[in-house]
N, C-alpha and C positions, 0 to 999 in steps of 0.2 A: 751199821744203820746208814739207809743212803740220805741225803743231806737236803733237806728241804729249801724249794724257790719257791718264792711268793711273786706267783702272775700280776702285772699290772699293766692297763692301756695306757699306752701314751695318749694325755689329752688333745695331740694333732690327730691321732686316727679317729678322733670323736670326733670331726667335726664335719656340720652338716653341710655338705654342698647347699646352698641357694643362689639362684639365678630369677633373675629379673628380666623381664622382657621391656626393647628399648624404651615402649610408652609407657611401661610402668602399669602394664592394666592385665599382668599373667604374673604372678610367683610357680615357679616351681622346686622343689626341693629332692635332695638323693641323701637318703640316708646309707651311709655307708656301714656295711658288716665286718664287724673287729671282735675278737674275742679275749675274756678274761682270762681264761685258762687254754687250752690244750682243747677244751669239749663243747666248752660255755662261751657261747656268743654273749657280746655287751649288749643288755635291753635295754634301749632308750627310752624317757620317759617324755608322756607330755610337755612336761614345765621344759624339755629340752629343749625339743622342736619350736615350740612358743619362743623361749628366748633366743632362739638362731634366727627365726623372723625378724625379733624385736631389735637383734642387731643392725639389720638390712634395714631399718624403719619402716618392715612393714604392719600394716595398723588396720588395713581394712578391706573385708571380701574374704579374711580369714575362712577357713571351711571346716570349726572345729570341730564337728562329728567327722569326718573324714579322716583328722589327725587322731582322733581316739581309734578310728578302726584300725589306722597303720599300726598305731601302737600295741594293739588287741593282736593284730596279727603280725604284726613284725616283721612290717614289708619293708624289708630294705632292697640296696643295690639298685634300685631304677627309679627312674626321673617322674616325678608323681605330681602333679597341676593342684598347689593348696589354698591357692587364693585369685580372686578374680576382683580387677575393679569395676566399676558400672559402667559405661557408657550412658554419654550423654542420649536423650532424647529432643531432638529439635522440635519446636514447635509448628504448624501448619497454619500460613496466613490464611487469612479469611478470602474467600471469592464469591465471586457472582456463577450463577448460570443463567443464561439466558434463555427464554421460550421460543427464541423464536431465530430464524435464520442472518446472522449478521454480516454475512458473507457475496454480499450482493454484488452481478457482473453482468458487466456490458456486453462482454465479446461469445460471441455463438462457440460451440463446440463443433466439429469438426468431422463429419461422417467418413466413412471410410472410402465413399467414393468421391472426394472431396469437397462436397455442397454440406452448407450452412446447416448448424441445427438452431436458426432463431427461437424457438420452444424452449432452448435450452438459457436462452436471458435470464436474466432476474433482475431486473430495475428494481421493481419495488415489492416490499415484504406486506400483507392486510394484518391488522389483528382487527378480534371484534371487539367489544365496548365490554369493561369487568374481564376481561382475558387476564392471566397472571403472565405478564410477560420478562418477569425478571426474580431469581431467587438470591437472596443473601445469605451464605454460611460462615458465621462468627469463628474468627481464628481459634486454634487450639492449642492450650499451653501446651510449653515444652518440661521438659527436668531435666535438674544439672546432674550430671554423673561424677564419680571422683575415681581418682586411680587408686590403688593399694597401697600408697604411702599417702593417703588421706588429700591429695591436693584434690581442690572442686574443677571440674571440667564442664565450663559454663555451658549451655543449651543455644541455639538459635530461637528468640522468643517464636512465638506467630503474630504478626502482623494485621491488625485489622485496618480496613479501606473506608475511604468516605462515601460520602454516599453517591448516590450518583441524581444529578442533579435533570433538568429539561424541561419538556411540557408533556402536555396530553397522560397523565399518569396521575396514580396518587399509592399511600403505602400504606400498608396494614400488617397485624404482625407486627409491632414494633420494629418496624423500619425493615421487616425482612421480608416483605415478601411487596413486590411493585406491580399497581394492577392499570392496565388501559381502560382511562376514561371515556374513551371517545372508540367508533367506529373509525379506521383509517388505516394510513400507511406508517410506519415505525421505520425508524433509523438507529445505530448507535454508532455516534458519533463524536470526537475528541471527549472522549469518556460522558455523552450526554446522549439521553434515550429521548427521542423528539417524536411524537404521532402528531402525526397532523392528517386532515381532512382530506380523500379524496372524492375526485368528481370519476363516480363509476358509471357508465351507461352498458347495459345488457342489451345490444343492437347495437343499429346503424346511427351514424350522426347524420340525420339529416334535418327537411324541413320541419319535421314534426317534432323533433330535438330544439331545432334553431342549435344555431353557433355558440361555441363555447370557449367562455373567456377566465378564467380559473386561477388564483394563486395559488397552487399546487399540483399533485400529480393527479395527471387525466388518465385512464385506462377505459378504452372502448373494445367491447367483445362483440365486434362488428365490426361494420365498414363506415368511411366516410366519402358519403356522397358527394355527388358535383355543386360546387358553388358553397361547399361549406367551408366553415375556417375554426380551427382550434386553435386559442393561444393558452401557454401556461409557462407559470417560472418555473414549473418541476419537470419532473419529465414526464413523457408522453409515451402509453404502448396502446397499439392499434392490433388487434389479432386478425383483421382483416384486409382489406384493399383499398387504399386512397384513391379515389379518382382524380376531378379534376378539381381539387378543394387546397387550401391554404394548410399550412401545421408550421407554427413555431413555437420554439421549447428554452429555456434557459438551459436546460440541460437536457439529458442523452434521449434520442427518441428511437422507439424500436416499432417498426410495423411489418407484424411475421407474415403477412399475406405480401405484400409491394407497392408497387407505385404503377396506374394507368393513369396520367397527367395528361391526356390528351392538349399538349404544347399548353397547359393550363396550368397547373398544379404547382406548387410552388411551398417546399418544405426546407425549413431554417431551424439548426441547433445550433447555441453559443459550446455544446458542448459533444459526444458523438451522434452517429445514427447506422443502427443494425437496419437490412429492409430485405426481402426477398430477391426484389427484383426493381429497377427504375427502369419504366416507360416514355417518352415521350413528357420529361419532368427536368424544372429545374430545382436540384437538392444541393443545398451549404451545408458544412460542417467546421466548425474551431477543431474539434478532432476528427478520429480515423472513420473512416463512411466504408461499411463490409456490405457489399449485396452479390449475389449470384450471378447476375449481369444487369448490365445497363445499355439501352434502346438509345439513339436519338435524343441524347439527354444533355443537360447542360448539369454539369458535377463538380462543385469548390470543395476542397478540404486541405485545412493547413496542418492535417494531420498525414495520414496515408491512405489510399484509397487500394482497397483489397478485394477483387471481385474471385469470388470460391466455385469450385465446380470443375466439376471433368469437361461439361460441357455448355460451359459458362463459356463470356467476355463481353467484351466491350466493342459497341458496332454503332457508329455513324456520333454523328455530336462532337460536344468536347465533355473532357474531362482532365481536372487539375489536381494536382495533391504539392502540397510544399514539402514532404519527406518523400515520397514515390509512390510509383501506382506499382502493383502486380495486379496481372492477370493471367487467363490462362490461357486466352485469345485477344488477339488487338483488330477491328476491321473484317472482311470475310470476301469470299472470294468475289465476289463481285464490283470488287474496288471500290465498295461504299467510304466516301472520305471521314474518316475519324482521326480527332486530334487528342492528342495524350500530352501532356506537358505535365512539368517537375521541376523544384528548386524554388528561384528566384521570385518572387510575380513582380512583374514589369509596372504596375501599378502604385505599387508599395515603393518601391525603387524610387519612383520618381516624387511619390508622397516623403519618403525618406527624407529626399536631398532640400524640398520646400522647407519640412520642419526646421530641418536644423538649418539652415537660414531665417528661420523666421524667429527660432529661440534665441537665434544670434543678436538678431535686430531689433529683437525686445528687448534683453536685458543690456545693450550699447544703450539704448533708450532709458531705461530706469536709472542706471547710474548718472545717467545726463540729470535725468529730473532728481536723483538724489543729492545731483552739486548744487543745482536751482533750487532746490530745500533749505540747502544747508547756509547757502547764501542769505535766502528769505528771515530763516533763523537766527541766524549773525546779526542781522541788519533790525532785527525784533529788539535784542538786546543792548540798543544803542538808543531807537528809537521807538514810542510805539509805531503798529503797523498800521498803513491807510485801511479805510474796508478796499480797495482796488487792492492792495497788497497781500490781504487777508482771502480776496476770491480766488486770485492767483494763485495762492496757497493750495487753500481748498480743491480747486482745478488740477494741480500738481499732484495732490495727492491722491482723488479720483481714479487718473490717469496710470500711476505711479499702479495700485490696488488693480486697477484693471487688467496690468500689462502681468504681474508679477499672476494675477490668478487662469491667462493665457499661457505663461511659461509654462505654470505647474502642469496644465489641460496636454500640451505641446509634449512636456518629456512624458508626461505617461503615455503617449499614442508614439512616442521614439522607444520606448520601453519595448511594449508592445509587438513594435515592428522589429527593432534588431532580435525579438524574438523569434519570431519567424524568420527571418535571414536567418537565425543560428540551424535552425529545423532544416534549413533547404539547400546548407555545407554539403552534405553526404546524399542527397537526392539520387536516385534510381530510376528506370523504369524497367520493371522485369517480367518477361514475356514467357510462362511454360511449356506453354505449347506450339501455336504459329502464332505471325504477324502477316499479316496479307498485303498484297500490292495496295498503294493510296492513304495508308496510315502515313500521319503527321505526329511524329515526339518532338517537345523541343524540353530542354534544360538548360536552366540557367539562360534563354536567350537564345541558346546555338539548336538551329531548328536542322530537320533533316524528311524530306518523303522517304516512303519504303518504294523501293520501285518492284522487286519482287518477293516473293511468298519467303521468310524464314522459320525456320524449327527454333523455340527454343531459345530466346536473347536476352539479353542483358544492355540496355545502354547507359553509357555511363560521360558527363560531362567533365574533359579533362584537358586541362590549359587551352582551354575555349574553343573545344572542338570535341563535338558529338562523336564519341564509340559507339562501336556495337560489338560486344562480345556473344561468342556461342556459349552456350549453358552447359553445353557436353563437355567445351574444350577451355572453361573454366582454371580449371587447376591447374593447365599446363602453360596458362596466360595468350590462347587464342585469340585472335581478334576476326573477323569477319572484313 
């Protein structure tokens, strides 16, 4: 008789691979094929599988129909995905959308044959009156997700926002939906929606208009006639042609037609001005002044002064910028004198050096009257004061108040001004095209005629003498 062995697995060949993935958010399992006998594969049972998990401490995303089918079918030997954890879901803060365009700009775009597209401005935005000009959408919760050994995987909550505060508006919808009260121009601004009142005219400003004086923005789709004047603190857009009329603006003025200022016309912004064209006009800017040329004109800007066009520039007059001028001509051939200045202004310079002598001599001054106080005061505490003592005082003090609210007046016009110095460090004049015999650049002070026609320049203020580079020979550090 041949001699009976009794098959038995070893309990290490039963054991189930489990693998974990780093974040803990994939089990996967391999059940390995071992057999009892010669014939008979070992069948593994559920409660197996389950407790090889429950060794790994896995707990959750388990995928127990899955495990009954391996077990049904007795899929061993390969790497089988039996549990997932969740992923978090972050939650989406709440936002606004807006109706209407917030994107508002001063500077023209830019045609392909280099002249201005002033059409393409946008100063100011209209709504009309019950317009919905603003939407609110309430944040959306988020859920926490867990991994597969049960830990919770917080969420990003969503966020809701306050409200948004201003004028010319009111809200309906329970705070969600914001409607314009009023016919006007809209803003949004340091997180505040502002409509305010504009002064619209559908025509000409003229006498049949009378003149217009306005706290806020002016928009005329027309012209303004001779002898009229528009002021406003907002800004100002003109779709037509100024003649010989007044325009000041607190801020940016854009008029897409130009300037015919028959030596009259006289246009000021605290802040830019877009224009077609300047005629025979004097035009100020705090900033950058873009027109396609300018005539015969007298031109301030402490910003740059940018004249666009292939067959643009700048002919006869002066014209100033404290950052620099480009153009794309200076002058013309007929040796019309035109001046171009940059940097410094000579006026300021000399306003500069008064201030600070004058802030000097105030506060030498206050301290004097603060020792003559303090004396007065001493001299209180000993005895009472005479009324001669007491007006003295008084007088002291006055003076003392007068001088100290002078100072203050003083540094901010010193403020101010080293501002613009800092603006007219790096000053330019840069020429595209030609500069003609009889143009006048100066910078910084250092002045220069063109005696004849260049292509093409660059001038540049350097250890107190006027360059002129070529625009060609640039990069290899030309000089003319």
């Amino acid at each position: 008789m041949g001699e009976n062995v009794e098959n038995f697995v070893d309990e290490k060949q039963k054991e189930i691979i489990v693998h974990i993935s780093p974040d803990d958010m994939e089990v996967t399992i391999n059940i390995p094929v071992v057999y009892e006998s010669d014939v008979n594969p070992y069948v593994f049972s559920r409660e197996e599988i389950l407790e090889s998990l429950s060794q790994k401490d896995v707990k959750f995303g388990i995928d127990k129909e899955l495990i009954e089918k391996i077990v049904e079918e007795r899929d061993y030997g390969r790497d089988i995905i039996v549990a997932k954890g969740e992923s978090a879901v972050d939650g989406v803060d709440a936002r606004f959308d807006f109706c209407f365009d917030t994107n508002l700009t001063s500077k023209p775009t830019i045609r392909e044959d280099g002249t201005a597209d002033y059409w393409s401005i946008h100063l100011v935005e209209l709504v009309k009156k019950r317009q919905i000009v603003a939407k609110y959408y309430d944040s959306i919760e988020g859920k926490d997700g867990m991994t597969t050994k049960g830990n919770i995987i917080r969420c990003k909550k969503g966020r809701e926002l306050p409200q948004i505060i201003g004028h010319g508006f009111y809200k309906v919808d329970n705070n969600h939906l914001y409607v314009s009260d009023i016919d006007g121009k809209i803003e949004y601004t340091n997180k505040k929606i502002l409509i305010m009142p504009v002064y619209e005219i559908y025509g000409d400003v003229c006498m049949k208009t009378g003149n217009i004086s306005f706290k806020g923005d002016v928009i005329i789709h027309g012209n303004v006639r001779t002898g009229m004047s528009i002021e406003s603190n907002g800004t100002v857009t003109i779709d037509g042609v100024v003649e010989a009329a007044t325009i000041t603006a607190q801020k940016n003025i854009l008029i897409r037609g130009g300037i015919q200022g028959g030596k009259k016309a006289v246009v000021i912004s605290k802040a830019g001005i877009s224009v077609g064209f300047i005629e025979y006009a004097h035009v100020e800017a705090e900033e950058s002044i873009t027109a396609d040329s300018i005539l015969d004109s007298v031109v301030v800007s402490h910003g740059q002064v940018i004249v666009q066009g292939s067959n643009s520039g700048i002919v006869g007059g002066s014209t100033y910028a404290t950052v620099g001028v480009v153009a794309n001509t200076i002058g013309n051939r007929h040796g019309v004198k035109t001046e171009v200045t940059a940097g410094k202004p000579m006026n300021l310079i000399q306003e500069l050096f008064m201030l600070q002598s004058q802030v000097f001599d105030d506060k030498a001054l206050v301290e004097k009257i603060e020792t003559a106080l303090k004396a007065v005061d001493d001299e209180a505490k000993e005895n009472p004061l005479t009324e001669k003592k007491k007006q003295t005082r008084m007088e002291l003090l006055r003076v003392k108040v007068g001088k100290q609210a002078e100072i203050t007046k003083n540094k901010s016009r010193l403020e101010y001004i080293n501002s613009i110095m800092e603006k007219a460090k790096e000053a330019t004049i840069r020429v595209e095209h030609e500069i003609f015999q009889g143009s006048v650049i100066s910078i910084n002070g250092q002045k220069t005629t063109v005696e004849q026609r260049q292509d093409g320049v660059e001038f540049v203020e350097n250890e107190k003498r006027l360059r002129m580079y070529s625009l060609a020979a640039m990069e290899a550090g030309g000089v003319i």
